[in-house]
N, C-alpha and C positions, 0 to 999 in steps of 0.2 A: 702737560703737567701743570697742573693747579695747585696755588699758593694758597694758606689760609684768608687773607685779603681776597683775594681773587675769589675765592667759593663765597665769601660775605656778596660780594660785587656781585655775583649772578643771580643772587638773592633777592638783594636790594634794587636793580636793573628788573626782575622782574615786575617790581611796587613800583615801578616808574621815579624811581630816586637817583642818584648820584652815585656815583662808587666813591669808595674811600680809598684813601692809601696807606693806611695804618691804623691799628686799633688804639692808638695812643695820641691820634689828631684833635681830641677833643669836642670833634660831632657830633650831635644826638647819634646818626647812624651809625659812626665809629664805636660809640660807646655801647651801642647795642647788639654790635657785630663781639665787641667783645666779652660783655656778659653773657651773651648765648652761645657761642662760637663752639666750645667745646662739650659741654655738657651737649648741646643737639648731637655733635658729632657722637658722641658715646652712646646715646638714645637710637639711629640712623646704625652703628657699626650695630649695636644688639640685636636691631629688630630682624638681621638675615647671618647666615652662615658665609661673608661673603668669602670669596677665595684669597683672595688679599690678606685677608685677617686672620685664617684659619691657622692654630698654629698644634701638633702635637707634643705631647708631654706623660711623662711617666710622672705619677707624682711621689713627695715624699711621704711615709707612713708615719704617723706623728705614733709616741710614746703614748700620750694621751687619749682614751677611747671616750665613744659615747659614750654619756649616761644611761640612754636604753636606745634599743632598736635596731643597732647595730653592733659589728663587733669593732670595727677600726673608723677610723677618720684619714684622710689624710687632707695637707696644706695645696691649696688651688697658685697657683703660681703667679709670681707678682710683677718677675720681669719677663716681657711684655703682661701686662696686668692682664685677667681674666675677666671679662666681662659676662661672660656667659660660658657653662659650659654645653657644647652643641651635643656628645653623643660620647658614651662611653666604650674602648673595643668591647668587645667578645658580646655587648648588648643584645645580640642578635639570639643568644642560648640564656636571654630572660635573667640578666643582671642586676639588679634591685641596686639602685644607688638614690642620694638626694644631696643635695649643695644647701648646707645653712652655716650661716657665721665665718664665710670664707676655707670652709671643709667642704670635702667631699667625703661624703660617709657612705658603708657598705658591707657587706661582708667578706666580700674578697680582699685575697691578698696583697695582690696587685693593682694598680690602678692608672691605666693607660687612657688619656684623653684627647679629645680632640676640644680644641674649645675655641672663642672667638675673642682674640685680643684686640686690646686696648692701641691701634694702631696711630700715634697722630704727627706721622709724618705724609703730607698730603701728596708729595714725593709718590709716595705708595700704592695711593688710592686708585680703582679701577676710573674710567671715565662713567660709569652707570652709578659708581657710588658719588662720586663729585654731585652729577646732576640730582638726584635724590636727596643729598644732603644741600645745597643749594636750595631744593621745595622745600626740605624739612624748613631753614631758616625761614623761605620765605615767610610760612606760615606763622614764626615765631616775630618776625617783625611786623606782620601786616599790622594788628590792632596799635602798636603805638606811635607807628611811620602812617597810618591812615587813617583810622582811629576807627575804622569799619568791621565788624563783625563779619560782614558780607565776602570782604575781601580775602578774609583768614581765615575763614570756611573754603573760600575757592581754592586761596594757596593750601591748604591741608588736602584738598580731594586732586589738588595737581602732584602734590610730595605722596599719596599715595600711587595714582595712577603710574609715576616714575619708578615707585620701590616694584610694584609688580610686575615694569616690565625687566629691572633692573633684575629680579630676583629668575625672569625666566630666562634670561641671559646669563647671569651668573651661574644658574644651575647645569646651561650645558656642558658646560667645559669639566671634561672628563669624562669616566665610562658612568653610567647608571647606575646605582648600588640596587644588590637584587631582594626585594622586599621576600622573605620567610614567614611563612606562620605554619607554623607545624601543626596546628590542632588542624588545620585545613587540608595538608598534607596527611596526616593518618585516618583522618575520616574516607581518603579516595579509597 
């Protein structure tokens, strides 16, 4: 279990720097662990469905409809915040929805989601998202802890190579979901 400090630290350790031991010690690194700290985590939790995050939700049907396109709206849910939403049920029999302005809009009545929360207790976090969030920073501190371009190219193509293997680990756990396309099914 990794601490917010501690995920800065493995960041920073990878740029050959110093760890810190607080975001409020007054270090260039401290200070930079803390203007990036969360916002990358938020960026890092979006870019997968991870299991940790996933959280389900019915939502509420607002009173108030689209203006066009749709017939209802409903409000995306705020605690644990929505970052993303990953997949809607019943998607699978061709659901038509979009997410603008913190709604989720659609024509149905109901609106059961699955989505990817705003998680930032590091408590929580898998050990594949630590180390992928760890590369993300890297990358975010190389140019002003190195001042190298070079360096924050590498760290971004190592936070990449991490998220993908992170993403095919995270993706085992559990059964498969079974991919459907009916136009392919009625053609046999």
């Amino acid at each position: 279990m990794a601490s917010e400090v501690q995920i800065c630290n493995l960041a920073l350790l990878e740029l050959g720097q110093a760890g810190i031991t607080a975001f409020n010690e007054g270090s260039k690194p401290a200070t930079l662990a803390e203007a990036f700290y969360e916002h990358t985590r938020d960026v890092v939790l979006a870019a997968h469905p991870w299991n940790f995050a996933l959280v389900r939700a019915e939502l509420a049907l607002e009173v108030a409809t689209p203006v066009w396109g749709f017939a209802r709206q409903f409000q995306l849910p705020t605690d644990p915040l929505c970052l993303r939403v990953w997949r809607m049920d019943g998607e699978a029999e061709g659901l038509i929805w979009k997410v603008e302005g913190g709604k989720l809009l659609t024509d149905e009545t109901i609106a059961q989601i699955q989505y990817i929360a705003q998680i930032t207790n590091p408590v929580l976090f898998s050990p594949l998202f630590v180390e992928a969030l760890a590369a993300r920073l890297s990358a975010r501190f190389a140019m002003p802890v190195t001042g190298s371009r070079e360096k924050a190219k590498d760290m971004y193509a190592m936070y990449e190579a991490k998220l993908r293997e992170a993403r095919t680990l995270d993706g085992q756990e559990g059964t498969p979901e079974a991919y459907v396309n009916d136009e392919l099914s009625r053609d046999r």
